[in-house]
N, C-alpha and C positions, 0 to 999 in steps of 0.2 A: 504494500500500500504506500502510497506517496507519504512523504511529511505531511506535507504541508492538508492535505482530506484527514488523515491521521489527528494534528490537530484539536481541525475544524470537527470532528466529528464527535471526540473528548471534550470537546467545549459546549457543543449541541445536549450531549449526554448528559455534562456537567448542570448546565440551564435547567432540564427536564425533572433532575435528580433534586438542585437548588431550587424550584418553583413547588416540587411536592414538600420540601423541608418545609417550605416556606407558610404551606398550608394546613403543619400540623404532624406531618406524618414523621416521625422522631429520625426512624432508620434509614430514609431517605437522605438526612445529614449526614450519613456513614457512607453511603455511596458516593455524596457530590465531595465527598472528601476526596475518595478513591480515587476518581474523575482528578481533581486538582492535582494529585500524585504523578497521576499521568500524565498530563501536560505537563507538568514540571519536566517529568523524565523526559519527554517529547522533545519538548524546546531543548534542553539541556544537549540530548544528540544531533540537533539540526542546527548548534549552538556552534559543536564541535566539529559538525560536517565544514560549515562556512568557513572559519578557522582553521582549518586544514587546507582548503582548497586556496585561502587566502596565502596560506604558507608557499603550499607549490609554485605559485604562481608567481610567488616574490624570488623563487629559487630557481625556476626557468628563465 
C-alpha cells in the first residue's frame, strides 16, 4: 500500500474511532488511540524514506 493512502486511511479510521469516543462509547478511545500509534509509526517511516532519499541525492 502507498504511504501516503496508508496515512490517509489511519486518519479516516482514527476520525470514525474519535467521533464514537466522542459520543460516549469508552472503548472507542482505545482504538483512536491505536489509530494515533499508527500514524505516528506511518509518518515516522515516510519521515525516514524522505531523509534517505535526500541523503543519496546529496551523495550523487
Amino acid at each position: 500500500m502507498d504511504w501516503l493512502q496508508n496515512l490517509e486511511s489511519e486518519m479516516e479510521l482514527f476520525k470514525a474511532e474519535y467521533a464514537k469516543f466522542g459520543r460516549g462509547t469508552r472503548i472507542a478511545g482505545t482504538r483512536a488511540r491505536k489509530h494515533l500509534q499508527n500514524i505516528k509509526k506511518a509518518a515516522q517511516e515516510l519521515r525516514n524514506l524522505i531523509q534517505g532519499s535526500k541523503k543519496e541525492e546529496e551523495s550523487t
